[in-house]
PAVO-262032 format. One record per residue (C-alpha): residue number from 1; residue in one letter; x negated, y negated, z negated. Coordinates in Angstrom, 2 decimals, decimal comma, padded with zeros to 5 digits. Example, Ala and Ser with C-alpha at 12.3 -4.5 7.8 and 13.67 -1.06 7.14 Angstrom:
BEGIN
(r 1 "a" (-012,30 004,50 -007,80)) (r 2 "s" (-013,67 001,06 -007,14)) 
END
This chain:
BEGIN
(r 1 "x" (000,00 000,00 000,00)) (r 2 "x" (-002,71 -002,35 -000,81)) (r 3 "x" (-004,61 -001,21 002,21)) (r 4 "x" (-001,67 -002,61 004,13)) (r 5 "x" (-001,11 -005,73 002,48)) (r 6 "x" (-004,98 -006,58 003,35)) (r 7 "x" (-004,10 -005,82 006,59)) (r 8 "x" (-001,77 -007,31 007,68)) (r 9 "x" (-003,09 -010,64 005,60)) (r 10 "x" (-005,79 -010,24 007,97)) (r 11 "x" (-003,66 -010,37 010,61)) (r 12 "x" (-001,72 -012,82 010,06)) (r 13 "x" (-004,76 -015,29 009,26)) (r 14 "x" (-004,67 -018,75 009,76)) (r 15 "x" (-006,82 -018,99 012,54)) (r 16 "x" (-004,25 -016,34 014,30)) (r 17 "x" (-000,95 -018,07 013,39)) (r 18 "x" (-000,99 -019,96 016,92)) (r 19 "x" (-001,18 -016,52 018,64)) (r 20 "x" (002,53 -015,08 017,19)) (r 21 "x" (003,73 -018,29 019,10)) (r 22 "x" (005,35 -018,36 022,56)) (r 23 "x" (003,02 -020,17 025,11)) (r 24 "x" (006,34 -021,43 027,15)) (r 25 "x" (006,78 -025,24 027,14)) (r 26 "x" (008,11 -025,78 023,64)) (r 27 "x" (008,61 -028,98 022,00)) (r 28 "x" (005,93 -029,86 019,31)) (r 29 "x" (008,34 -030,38 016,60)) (r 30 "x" (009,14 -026,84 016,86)) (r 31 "x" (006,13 -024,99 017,15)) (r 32 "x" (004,98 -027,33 013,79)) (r 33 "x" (008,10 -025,98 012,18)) (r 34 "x" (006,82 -022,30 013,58)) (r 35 "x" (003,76 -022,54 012,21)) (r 36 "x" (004,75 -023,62 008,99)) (r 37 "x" (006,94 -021,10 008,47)) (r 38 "x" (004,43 -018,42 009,74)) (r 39 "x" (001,78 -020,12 007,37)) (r 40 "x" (004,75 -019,83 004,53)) (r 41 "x" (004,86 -016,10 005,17)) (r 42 "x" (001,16 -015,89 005,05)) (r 43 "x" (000,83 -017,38 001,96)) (r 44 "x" (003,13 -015,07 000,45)) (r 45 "x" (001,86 -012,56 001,53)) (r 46 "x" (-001,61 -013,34 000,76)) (r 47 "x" (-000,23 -014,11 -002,95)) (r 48 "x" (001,05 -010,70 -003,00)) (r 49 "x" (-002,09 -008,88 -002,17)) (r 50 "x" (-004,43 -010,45 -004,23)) (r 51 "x" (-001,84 -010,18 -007,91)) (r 52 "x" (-001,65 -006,84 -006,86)) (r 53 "x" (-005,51 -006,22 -006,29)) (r 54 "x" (-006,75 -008,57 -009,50)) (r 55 "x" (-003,85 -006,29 -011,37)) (r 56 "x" (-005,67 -002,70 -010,33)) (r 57 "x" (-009,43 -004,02 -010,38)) (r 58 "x" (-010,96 -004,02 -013,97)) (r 59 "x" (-007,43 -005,23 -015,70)) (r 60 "x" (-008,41 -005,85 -019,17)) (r 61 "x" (-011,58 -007,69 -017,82)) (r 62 "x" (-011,86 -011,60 -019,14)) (r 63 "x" (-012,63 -012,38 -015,32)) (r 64 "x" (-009,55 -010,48 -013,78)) (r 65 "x" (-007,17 -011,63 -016,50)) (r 66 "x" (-008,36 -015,44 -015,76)) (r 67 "x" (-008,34 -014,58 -011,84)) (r 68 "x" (-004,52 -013,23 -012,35)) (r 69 "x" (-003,30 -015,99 -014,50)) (r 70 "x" (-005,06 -018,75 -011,52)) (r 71 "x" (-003,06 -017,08 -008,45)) (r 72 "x" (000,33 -017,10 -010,18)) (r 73 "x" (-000,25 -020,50 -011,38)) (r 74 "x" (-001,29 -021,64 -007,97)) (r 75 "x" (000,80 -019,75 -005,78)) (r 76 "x" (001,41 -020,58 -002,17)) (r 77 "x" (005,26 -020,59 -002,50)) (r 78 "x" (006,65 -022,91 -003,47)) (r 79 "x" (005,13 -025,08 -001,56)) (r 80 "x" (007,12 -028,50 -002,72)) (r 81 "x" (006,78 -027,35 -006,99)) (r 82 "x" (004,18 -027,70 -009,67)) (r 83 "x" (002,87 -025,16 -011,22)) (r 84 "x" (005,61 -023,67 -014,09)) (r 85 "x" (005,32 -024,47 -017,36)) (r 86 "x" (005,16 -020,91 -018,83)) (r 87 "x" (002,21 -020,37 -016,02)) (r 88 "x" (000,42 -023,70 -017,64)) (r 89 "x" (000,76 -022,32 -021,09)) (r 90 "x" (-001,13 -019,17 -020,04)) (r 91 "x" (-003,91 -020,94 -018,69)) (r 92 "x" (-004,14 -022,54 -021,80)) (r 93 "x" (-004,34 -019,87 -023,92)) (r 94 "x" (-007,58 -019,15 -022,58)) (r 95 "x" (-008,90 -021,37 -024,85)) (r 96 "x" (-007,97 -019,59 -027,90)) (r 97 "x" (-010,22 -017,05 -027,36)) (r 98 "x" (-014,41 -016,96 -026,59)) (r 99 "x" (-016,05 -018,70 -024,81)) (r 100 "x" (-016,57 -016,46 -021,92)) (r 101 "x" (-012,79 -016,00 -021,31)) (r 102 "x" (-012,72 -020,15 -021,47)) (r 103 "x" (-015,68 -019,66 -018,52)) (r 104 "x" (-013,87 -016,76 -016,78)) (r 105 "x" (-010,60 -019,29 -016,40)) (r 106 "x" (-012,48 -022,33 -015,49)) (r 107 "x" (-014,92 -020,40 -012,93)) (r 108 "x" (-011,88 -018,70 -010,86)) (r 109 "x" (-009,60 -022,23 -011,14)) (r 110 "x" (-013,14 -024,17 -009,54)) (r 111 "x" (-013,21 -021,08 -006,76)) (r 112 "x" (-009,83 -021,50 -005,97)) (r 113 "x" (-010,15 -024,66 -005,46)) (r 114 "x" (-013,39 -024,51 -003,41)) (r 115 "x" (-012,02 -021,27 -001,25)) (r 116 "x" (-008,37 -022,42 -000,11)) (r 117 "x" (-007,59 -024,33 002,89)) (r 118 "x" (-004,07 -025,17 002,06)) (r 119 "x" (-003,14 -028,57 000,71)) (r 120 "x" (-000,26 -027,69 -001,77)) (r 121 "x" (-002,63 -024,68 -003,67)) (r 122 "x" (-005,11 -027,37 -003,66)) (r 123 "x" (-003,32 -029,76 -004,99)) (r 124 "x" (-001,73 -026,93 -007,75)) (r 125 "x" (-005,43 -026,43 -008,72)) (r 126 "x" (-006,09 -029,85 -008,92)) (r 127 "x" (-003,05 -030,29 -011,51)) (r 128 "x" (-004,30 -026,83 -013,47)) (r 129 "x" (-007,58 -028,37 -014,07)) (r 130 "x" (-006,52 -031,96 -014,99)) (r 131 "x" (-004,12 -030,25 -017,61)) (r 132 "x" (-007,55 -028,79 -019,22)) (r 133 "x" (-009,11 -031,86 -019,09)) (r 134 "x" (-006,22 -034,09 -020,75)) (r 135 "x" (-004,52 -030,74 -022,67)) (r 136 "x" (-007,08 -028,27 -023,01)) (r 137 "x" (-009,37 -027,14 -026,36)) (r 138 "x" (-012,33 -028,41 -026,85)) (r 139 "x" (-014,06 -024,76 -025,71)) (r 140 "x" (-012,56 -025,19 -022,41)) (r 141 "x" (-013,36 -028,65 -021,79)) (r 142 "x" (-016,58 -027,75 -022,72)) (r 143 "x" (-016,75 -025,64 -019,79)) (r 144 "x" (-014,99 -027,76 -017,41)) (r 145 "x" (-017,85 -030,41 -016,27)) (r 146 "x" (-020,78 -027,89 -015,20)) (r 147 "x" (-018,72 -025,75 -013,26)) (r 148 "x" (-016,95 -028,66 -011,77)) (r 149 "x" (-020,16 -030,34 -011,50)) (r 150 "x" (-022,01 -027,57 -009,30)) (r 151 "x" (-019,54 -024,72 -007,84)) (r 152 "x" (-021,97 -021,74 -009,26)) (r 153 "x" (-021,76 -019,71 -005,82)) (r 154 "x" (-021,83 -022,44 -003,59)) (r 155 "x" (-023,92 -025,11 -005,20)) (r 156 "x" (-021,42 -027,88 -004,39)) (r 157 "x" (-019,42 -030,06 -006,03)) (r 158 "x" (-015,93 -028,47 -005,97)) (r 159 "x" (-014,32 -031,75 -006,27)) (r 160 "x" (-015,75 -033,42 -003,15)) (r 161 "x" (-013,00 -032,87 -001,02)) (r 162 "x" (-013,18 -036,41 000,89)) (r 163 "x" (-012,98 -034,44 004,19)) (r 164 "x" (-010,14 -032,18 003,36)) (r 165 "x" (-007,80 -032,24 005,78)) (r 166 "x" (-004,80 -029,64 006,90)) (r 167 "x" (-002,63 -029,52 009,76)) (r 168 "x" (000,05 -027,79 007,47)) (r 169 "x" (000,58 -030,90 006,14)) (r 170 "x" (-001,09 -034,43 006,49)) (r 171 "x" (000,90 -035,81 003,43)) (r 172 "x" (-000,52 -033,59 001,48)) (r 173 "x" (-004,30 -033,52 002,49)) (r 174 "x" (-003,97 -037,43 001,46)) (r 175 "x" (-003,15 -036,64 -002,13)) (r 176 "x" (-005,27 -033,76 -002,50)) (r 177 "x" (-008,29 -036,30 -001,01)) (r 178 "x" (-006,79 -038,84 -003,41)) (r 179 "x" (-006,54 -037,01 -006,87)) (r 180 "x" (-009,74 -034,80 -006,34)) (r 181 "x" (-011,65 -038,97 -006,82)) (r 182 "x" (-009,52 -039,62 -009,63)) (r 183 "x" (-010,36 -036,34 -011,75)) (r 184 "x" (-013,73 -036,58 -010,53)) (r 185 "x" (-013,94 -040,32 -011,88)) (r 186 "x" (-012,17 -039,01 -015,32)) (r 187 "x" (-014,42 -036,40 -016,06)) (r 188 "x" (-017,04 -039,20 -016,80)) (r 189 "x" (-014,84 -041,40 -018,43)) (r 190 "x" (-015,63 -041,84 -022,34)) (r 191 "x" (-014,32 -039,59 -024,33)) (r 192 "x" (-013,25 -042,17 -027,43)) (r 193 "x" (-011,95 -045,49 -027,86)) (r 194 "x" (-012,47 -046,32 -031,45)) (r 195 "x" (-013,94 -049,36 -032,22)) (r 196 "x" (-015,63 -048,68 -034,55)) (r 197 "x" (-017,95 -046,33 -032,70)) (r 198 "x" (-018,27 -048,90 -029,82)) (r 199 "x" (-019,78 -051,28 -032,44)) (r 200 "x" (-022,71 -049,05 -032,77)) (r 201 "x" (-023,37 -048,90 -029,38)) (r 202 "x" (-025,91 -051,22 -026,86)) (r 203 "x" (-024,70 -053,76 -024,94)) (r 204 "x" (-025,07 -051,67 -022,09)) (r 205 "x" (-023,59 -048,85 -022,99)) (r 206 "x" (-020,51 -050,48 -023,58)) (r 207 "x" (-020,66 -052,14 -020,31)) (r 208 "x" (-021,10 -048,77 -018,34)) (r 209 "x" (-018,33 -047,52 -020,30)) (r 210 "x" (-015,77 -050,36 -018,97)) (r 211 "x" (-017,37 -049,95 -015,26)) (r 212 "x" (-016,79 -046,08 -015,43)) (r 213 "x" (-012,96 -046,94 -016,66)) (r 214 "x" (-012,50 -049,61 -013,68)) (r 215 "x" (-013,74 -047,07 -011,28)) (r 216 "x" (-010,51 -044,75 -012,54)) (r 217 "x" (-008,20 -047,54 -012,23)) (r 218 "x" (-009,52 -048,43 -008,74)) (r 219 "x" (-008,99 -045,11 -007,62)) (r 220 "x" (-005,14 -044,99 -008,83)) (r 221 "x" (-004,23 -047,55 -006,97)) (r 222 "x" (-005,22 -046,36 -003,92)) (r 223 "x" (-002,57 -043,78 -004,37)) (r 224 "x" (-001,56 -042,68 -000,84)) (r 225 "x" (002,10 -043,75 -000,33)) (r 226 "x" (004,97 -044,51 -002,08)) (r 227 "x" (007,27 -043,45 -004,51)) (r 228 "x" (009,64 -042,28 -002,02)) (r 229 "x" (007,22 -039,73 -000,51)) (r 230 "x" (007,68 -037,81 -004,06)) (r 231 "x" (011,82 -037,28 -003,44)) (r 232 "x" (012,36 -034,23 -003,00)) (r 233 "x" (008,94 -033,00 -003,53)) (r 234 "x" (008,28 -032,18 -007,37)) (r 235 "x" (004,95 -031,20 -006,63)) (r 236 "x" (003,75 -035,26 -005,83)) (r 237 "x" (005,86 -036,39 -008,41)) (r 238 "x" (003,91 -034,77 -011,17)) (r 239 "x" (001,00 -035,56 -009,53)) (r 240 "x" (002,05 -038,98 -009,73)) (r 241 "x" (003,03 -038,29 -013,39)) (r 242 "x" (-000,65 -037,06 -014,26)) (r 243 "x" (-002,09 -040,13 -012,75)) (r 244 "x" (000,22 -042,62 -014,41)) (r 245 "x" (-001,10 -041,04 -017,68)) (r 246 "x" (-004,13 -041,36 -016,67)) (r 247 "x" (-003,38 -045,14 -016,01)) (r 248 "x" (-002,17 -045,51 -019,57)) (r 249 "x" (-005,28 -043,98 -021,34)) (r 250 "x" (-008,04 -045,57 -019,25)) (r 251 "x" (-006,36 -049,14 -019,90)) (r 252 "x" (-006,02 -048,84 -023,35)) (r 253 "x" (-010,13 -048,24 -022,79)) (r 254 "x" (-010,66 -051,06 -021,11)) (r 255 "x" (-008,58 -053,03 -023,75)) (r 256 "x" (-010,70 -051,78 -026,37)) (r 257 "x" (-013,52 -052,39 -024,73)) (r 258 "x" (-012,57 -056,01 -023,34)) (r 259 "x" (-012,28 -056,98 -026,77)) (r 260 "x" (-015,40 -055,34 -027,99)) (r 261 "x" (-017,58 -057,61 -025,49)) (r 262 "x" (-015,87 -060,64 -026,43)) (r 263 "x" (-017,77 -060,69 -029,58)) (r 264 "x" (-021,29 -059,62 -027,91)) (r 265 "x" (-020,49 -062,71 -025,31)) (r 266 "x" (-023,90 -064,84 -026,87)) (r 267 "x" (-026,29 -061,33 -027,28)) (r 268 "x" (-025,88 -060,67 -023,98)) (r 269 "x" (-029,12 -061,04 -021,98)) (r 270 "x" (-028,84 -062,76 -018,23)) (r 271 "x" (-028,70 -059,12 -016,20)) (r 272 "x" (-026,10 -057,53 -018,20)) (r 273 "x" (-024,05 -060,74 -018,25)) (r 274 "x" (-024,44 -061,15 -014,61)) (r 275 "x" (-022,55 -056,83 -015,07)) (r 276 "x" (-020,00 -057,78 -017,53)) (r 277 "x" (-018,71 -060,78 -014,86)) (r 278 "x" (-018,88 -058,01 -012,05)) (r 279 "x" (-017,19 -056,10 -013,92)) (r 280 "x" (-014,03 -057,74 -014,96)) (r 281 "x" (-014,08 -059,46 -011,21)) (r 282 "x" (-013,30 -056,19 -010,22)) (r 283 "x" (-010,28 -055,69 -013,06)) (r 284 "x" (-008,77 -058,69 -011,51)) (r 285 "x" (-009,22 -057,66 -008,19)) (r 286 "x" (-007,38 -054,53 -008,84)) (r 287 "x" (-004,62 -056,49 -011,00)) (r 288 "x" (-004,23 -058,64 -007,85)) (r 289 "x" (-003,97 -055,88 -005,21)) (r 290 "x" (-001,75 -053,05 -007,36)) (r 291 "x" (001,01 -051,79 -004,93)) (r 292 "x" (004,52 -053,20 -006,17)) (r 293 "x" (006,37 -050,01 -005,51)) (r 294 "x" (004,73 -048,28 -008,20)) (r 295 "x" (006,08 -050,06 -011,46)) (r 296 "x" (003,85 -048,32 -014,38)) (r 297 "x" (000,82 -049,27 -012,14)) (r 298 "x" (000,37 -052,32 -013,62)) (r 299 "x" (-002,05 -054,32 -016,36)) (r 300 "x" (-000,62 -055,43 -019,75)) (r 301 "x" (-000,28 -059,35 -019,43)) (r 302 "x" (-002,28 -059,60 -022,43)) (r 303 "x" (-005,21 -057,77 -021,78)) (r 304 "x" (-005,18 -060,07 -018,26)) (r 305 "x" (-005,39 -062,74 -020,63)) (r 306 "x" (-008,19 -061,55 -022,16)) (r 307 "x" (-009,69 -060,67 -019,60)) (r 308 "x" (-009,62 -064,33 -017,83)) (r 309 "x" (-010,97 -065,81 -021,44)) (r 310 "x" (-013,78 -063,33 -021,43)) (r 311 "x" (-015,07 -064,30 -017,90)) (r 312 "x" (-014,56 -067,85 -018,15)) (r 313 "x" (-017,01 -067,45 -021,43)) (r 314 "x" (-019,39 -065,17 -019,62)) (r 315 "x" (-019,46 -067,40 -016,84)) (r 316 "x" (-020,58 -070,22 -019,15)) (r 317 "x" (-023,34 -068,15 -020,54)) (r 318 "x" (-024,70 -067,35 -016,77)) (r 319 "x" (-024,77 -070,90 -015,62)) (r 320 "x" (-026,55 -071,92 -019,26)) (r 321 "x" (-029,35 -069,02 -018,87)) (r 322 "x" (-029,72 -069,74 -015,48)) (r 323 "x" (-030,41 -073,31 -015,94)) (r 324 "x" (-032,36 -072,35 -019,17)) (r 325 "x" (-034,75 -070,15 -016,73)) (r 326 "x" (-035,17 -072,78 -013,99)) (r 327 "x" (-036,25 -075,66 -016,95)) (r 328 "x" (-038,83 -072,60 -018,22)) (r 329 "x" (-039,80 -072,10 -014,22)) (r 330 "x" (-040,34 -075,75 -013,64)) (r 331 "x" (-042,35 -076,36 -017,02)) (r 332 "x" (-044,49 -073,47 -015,83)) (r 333 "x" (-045,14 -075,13 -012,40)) (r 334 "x" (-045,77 -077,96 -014,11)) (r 335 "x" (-048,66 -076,07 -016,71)) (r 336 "x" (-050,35 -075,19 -013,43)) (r 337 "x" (-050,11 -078,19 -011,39)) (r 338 "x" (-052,19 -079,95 -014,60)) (r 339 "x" (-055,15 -076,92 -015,28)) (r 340 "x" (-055,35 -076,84 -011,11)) (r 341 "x" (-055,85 -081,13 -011,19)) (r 342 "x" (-056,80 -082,38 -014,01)) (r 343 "x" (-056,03 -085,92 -014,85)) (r 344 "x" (-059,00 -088,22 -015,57)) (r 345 "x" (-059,20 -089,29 -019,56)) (r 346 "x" (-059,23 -093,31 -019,89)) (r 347 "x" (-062,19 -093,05 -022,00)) (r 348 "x" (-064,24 -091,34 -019,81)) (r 349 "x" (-066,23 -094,72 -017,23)) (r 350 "x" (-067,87 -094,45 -014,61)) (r 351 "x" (-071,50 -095,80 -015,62)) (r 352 "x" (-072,75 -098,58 -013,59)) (r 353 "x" (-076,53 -099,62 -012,90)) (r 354 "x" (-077,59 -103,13 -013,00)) (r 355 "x" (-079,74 -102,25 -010,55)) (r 356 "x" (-079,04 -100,55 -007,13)) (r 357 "x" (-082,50 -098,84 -006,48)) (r 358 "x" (-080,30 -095,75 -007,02)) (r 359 "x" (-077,93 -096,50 -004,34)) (r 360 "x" (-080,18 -094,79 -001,83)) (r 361 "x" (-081,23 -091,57 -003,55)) 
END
């Protein structure tokens, strides 16, 4: 039976679908609506095969367990829902136990990610993963970053998916593109916003910190379309859920953090001022340019606020240390202009002769 399955999986491949369709002079629309219901069927059956094989191979292995709880989490079908939430629980459960069962889940979640070709398992992975990262124990976090980091078959990143693309479905591709960046971006966000650890912290530390949280929001907002795009589709509406979570958390950060460099404004030396204003340029620029269909996508009018009162301080301390540093550079000049030409003493006289018999020599 299994020998079958693989079979006819094989046969029914993706690169093959095109070949189960007539050659006659069909309109586009419908060969599309062929295909995707030949890559449906393919899917399924694909899902079938491999629970069944993960289910007879090495069952009460850490690795088959994880490798069984990934496909039915991230199943082809349906194609239009998240992942369920009893299927979510299971993942998590993996981090109740050892750490190599925590490795085992996040190893075969990273490989399915790095292996399929269609957009809506991608984009179920995707979900999986950012539900360890916001929802997950500490054990499996902990495991999260290097296999995300470096895919440990492969050697790449499995998150770089800038040029995935899928003729399945376009829509898709976009948001799988899209929130690959912004769990990429979060995995290197700080991990704590209390301030009392940020007052232990360098100046630039905390400055990297705010950059790394801009860099999130940034990414958000280039969310691919619209809220309508997720009616009907449950799949990009939780997706849109996750990142409007995301939203929440990373601005509270930059609150925190906002506020935190408002009281560092006269330590700050001239480079890491010159940052700071780069920095919170760029929160305006994203306050500015935040699409208007997407109500939660927008800053807190008071941390705006802030954010104005910080720069306009900043700024103030850039143009004073840069005029401070030209009056040091032109004092400088000066020093060398007078050990280069020394200026003649008043007491020092030229001595004259009364006589001029020395003229000559």
């Amino acid at each position: 039976m299994l020998s079958a399955a693989l079979t006819i999986s094989s046969l029914l491949s993706s690169r093959n679908l095109t070949s189960f369709l007539p050659s006659s002079n069909i309109h586009p629309i419908y060969t599309s609506m062929g295909l995707k219901k030949l890559h449906n069927l393919v899917g399924a059956i694909k899902d079938t095969t491999s629970i069944t094989k993960a289910a007879l191979t090495s069952p009460s292995s850490a690795a088959a367990s994880a490798h069984l709880a990934v496909l039915r989490a991230t199943s082809h079908l349906p194609t239009t829902s998240p992942p369920s939430p009893h299927h979510l629980s299971a993942l998590l459960s993996f981090g109740r136990s050892s750490r190599l069962t925590a490795s085992s889940l996040v190893s075969a979640l990273s490989s399915r990610l790095f292996s399929t070709q269609d957009p809506s398992v991608a984009l179920k992975s995707l979900l999986c993963l950012h539900l360890l990262l916001s929802r997950g124990s500490f054990i499996l976090k902990d495991q999260i970053f290097p296999a995300l980091l470096r895919h440990p078959a492969s050697g790449r990143n499995p998150l770089a998916l800038s040029s995935f693309r899928s003729a399945i479905s376009y829509s898709l591709s976009a948001w799988v593109r899209w929130f690959a960046r912004v769990l990429e971006l979060m995995l290197v966000t700080p991990s704590s916003d209390d301030p009392d650890q940020l007052t232990v912290l360098q100046n630039q530390d905390v400055i990297s910190e705010l950059e790394s949280l801009v860099a999130v929001v940034e990414e958000i907002s280039h969310v691919p379309e619209g809220p309508a795009s997720t009616v009907g589709n449950q799949l990009k509406l939780e997706v849109a859920r996750q990142a409007e979570e995301d939203w929440v958390q990373v601005s509270a950060g930059i609150t925190v953090r906002v506020r935190e460099m408002k009281e560092r404004v006269g330590l700050l030396s001239y480079s890491d001022s010159v940052e700071l204003l780069c920095v919170l340029k760029r929160i305006e620029e994203v306050a500015a340019s935040q699409p208007s269909d997407w109500e939660w996508m927008a800053f807190d009018e008071g941390l705006l606020s802030e954010v104005g009162k910080l720069k306009g301080k900043v700024e103030e301390e850039v143009v004073r240390k840069e005029e401070q540093e030209r009056r040091v550079r032109r004092e400088k000049v000066s020093e060398s202009a007078r050990l280069l030409n020394p200026v003649r003493s008043e007491l020092v006289r030229t001595v004259r002769f009364g006589s001029t018999r020395w003229v000559a020599t």
